[in-house]
PADOSE-781658 format. One record per residue (C-alpha): residue number from 1; x, y, z; residue in one letter. Coordinates in Angstrom, 1 decimal, decimal comma, padded with zeros to 4 digits. Example, Ala and Ser with C-alpha at 12.3 -4.5 7.8 and 13.67 -1.06 7.14 Angstrom:
+------+--------+--------+--------+------+
! resi !     px !     py !     pz ! resn !
+------+--------+--------+--------+------+
!    1 !  012,3 ! -004,5 !  007,8 !    a !
!    2 !  013,7 ! -001,1 !  007,1 !    s !
+------+--------+--------+--------+------+
//
This chain:
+------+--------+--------+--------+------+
! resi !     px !     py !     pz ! resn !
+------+--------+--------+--------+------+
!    1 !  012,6 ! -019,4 !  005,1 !    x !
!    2 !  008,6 ! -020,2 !  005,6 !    x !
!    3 !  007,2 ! -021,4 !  002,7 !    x !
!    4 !  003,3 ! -022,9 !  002,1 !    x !
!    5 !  003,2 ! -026,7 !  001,6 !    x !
!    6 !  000,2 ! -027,3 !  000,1 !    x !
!    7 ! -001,2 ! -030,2 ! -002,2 !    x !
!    8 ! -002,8 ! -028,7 ! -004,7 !    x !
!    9 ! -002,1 ! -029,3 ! -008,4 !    x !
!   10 !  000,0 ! -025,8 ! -009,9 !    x !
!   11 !  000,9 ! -025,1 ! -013,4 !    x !
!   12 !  003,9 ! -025,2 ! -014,7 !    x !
!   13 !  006,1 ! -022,4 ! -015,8 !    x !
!   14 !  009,7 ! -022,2 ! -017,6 !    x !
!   15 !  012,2 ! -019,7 ! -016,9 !    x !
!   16 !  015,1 ! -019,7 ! -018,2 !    x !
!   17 !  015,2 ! -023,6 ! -019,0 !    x !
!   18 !  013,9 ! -024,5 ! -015,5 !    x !
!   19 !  010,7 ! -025,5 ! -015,3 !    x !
!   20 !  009,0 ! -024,8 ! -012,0 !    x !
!   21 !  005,9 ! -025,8 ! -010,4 !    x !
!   22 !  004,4 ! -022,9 ! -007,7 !    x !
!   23 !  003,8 ! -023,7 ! -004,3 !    x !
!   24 !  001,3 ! -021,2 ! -004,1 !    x !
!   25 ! -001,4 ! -021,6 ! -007,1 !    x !
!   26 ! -005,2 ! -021,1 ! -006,2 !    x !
!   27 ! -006,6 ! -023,7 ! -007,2 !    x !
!   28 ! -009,9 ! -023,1 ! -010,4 !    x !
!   29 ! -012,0 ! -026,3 ! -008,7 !    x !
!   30 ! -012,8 ! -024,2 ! -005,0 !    x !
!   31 ! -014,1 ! -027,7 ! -003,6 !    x !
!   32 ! -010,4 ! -029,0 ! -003,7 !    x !
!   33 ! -009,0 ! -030,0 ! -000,7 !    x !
!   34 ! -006,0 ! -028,6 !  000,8 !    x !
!   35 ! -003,6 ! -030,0 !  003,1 !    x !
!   36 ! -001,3 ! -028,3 !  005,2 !    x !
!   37 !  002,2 ! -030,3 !  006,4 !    x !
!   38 !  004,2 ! -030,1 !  009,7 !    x !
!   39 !  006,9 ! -028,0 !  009,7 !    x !
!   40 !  010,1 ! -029,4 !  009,5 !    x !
!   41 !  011,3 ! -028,6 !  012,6 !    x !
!   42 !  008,1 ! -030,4 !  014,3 !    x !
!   43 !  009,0 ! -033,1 !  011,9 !    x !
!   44 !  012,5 ! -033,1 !  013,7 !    x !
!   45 !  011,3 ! -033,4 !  017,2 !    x !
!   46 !  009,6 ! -036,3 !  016,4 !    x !
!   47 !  012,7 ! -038,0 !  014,7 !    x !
!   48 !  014,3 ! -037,1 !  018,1 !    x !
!   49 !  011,9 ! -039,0 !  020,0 !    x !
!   50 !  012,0 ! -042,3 !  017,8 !    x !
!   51 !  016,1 ! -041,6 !  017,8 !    x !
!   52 !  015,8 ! -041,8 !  021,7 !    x !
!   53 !  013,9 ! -044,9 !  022,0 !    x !
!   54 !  015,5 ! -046,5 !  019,5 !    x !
!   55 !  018,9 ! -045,7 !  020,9 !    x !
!   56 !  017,5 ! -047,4 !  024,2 !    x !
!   57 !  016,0 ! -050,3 !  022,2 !    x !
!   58 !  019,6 ! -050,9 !  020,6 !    x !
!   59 !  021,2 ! -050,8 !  024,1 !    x !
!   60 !  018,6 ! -053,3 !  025,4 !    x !
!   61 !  019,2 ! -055,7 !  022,5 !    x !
!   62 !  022,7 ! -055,8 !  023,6 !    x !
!   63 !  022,5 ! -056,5 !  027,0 !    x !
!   64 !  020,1 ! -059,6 !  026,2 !    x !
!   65 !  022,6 ! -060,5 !  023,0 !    x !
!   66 !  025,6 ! -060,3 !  025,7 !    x !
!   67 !  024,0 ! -062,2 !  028,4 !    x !
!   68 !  022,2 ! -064,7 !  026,4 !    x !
!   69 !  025,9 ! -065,6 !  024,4 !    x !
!   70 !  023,6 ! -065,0 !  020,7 !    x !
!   71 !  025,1 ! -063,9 !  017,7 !    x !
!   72 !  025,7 ! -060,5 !  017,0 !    x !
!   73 !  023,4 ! -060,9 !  013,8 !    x !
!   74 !  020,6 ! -060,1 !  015,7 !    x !
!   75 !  021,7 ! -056,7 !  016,9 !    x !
!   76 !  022,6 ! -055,8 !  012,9 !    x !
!   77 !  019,0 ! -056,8 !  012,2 !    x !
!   78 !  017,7 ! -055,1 !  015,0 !    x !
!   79 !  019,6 ! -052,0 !  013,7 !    x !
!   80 !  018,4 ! -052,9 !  009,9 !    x !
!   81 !  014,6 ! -053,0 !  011,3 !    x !
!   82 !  015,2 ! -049,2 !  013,4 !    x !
!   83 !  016,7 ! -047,7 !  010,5 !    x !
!   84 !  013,6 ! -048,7 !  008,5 !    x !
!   85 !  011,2 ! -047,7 !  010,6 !    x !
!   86 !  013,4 ! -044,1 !  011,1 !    x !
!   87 !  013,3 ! -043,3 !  007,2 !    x !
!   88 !  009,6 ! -044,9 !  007,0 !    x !
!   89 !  009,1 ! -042,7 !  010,0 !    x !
!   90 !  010,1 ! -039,3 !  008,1 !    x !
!   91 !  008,6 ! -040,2 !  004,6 !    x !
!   92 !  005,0 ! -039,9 !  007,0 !    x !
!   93 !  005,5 ! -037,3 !  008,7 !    x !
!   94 !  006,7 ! -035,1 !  005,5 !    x !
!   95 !  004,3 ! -037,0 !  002,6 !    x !
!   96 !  001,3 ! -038,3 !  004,5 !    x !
!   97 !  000,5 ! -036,6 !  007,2 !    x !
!   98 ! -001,5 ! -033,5 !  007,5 !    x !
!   99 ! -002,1 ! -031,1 !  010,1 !    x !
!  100 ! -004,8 ! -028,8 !  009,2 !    x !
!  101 ! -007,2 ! -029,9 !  006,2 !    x !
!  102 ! -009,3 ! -027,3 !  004,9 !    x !
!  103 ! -012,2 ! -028,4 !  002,5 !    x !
!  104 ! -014,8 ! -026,8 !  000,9 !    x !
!  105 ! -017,1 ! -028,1 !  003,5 !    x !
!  106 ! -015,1 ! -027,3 !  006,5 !    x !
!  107 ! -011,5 ! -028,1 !  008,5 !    x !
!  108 ! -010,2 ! -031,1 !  010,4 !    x !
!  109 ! -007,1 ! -030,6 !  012,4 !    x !
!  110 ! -004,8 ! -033,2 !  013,7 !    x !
!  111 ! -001,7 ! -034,2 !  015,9 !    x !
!  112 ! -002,2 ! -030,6 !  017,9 !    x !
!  113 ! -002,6 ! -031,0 !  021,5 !    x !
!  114 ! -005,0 ! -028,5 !  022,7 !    x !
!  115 ! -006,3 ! -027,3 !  019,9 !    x !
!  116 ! -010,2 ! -027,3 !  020,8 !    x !
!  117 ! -012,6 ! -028,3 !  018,4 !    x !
!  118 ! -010,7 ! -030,2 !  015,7 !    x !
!  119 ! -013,3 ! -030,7 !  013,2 !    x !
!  120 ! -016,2 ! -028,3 !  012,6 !    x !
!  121 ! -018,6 ! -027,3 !  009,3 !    x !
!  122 ! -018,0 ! -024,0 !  008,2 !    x !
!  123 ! -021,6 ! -023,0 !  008,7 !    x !
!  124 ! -020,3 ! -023,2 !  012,2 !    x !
!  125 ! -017,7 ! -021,1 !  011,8 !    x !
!  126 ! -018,2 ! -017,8 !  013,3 !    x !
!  127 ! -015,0 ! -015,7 !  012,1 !    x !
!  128 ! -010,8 ! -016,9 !  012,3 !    x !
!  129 ! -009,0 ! -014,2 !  013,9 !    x !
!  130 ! -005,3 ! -014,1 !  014,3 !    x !
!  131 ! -004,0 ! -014,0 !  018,1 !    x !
!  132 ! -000,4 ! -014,6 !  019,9 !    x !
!  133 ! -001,0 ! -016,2 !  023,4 !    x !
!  134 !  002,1 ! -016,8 !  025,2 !    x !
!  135 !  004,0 ! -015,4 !  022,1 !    x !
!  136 !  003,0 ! -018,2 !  019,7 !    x !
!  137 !  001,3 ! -017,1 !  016,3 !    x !
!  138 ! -002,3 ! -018,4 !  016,1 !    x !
!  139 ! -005,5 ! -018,6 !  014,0 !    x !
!  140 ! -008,4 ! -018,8 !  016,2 !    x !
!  141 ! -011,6 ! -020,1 !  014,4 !    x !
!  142 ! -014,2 ! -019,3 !  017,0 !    x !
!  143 ! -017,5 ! -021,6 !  016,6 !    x !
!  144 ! -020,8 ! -019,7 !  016,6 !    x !
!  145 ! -021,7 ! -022,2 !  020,2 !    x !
!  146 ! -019,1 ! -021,0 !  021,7 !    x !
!  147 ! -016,3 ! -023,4 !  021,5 !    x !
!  148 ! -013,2 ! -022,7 !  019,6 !    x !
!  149 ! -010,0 ! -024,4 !  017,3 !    x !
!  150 ! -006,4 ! -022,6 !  018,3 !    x !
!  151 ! -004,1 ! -023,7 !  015,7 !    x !
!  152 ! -000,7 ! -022,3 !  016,5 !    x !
!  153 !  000,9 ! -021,5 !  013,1 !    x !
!  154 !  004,4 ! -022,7 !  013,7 !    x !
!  155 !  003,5 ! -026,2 !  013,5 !    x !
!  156 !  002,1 ! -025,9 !  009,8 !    x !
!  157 !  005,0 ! -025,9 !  006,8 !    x !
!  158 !  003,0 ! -022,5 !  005,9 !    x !
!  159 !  003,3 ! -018,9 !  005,8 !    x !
!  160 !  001,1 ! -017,7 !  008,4 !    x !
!  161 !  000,3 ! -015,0 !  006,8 !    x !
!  162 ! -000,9 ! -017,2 !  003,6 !    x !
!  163 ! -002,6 ! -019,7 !  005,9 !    x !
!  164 ! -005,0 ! -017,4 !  007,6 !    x !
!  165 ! -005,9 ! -015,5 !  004,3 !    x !
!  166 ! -006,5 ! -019,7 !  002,9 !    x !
!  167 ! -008,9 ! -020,0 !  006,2 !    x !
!  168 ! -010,4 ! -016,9 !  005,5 !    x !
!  169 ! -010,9 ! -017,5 !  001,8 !    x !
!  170 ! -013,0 ! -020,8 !  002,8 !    x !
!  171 ! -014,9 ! -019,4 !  005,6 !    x !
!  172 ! -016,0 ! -016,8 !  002,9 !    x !
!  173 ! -017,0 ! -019,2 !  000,2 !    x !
!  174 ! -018,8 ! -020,9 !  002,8 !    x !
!  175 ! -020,7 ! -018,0 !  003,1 !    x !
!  176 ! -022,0 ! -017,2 ! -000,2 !    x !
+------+--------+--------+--------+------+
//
């Protein structure tokens, strides 16, 4: 299920005896910032990673605890220590980090290899058009000098559909 991750503060509503705050509000102060996530399947390849290393770290500790003749105390806060830096790890990636920021300014992307121009003023903005190369959603903000910023949509805990209208939105208030 895609669904937009956005920092933005919503109101509240009550249905029913739940109350529930919207993912999706537009926000009344149009200078606000907004932050889009990685999705959490980009979120899991980087878990992967650290799980590798860390796997490799763990069996490295216990050739040097066996050969050495040390305690096994070490390895258990060795283990401790990875399993910190695993959860710490996942609260980033999924609180802190943002891929795409979209101010009222302009946009600043992050952690996407390839992606061109990664910060630009939208006065410098030409238009954003949608495009699939290699069959992998993208909004393309073409600069008016001719360089451009690919962000492939996938990696964003977004609807694409509701990101590219949000870039749109911008680049039109930027206009005015």
């Amino acid at each position: 299920m895609a669904y937009r991750n956005r920092l933005e503060s919503g109101r509240r509503e009550t249905y029913r005896g739940f109350e529930s705050r919207p993912l999706c509000v537009e926000s009344p102060d149009a200078s606000a910032a907004v932050d889009y996530r990685m999705a959490p399947l980009v979120v899991a390849r980087f878990v992967g990673a650290y799980l590798i290393l860390f796997a490799v770290l763990i069996l490295a500790g216990t050739l040097v605890v066996a050969a050495a003749g040390l305690g096994p105390d070490l390895l258990v806060v060795l283990l401790a220590a990875g399993l910190l830096g695993l959860f710490g790890l996942v609260w980033w990636l999924r609180n802190r980090v943002s891929v795409v920021r979209l101010t009222a300014s302009g946009y600043r992307v992050r952690l996407v290899r390839g992606a061109g121009v990664t910060e630009a003023r939208w006065n410098e903005v030409e238009d954003a058009v949608a495009t699939q190369p290699q069959d992998v959603a993208c909004v393309v903000l073409r600069l008016k000098d001719g360089r451009s910023t690919t962000i492939p949509v996938e990696l964003l805990a977004a609807d694409k559909d509701d990101f590219a209208r949000d870039v749109r939105d911008h680049l039109a208030r930027a206009a005015r």
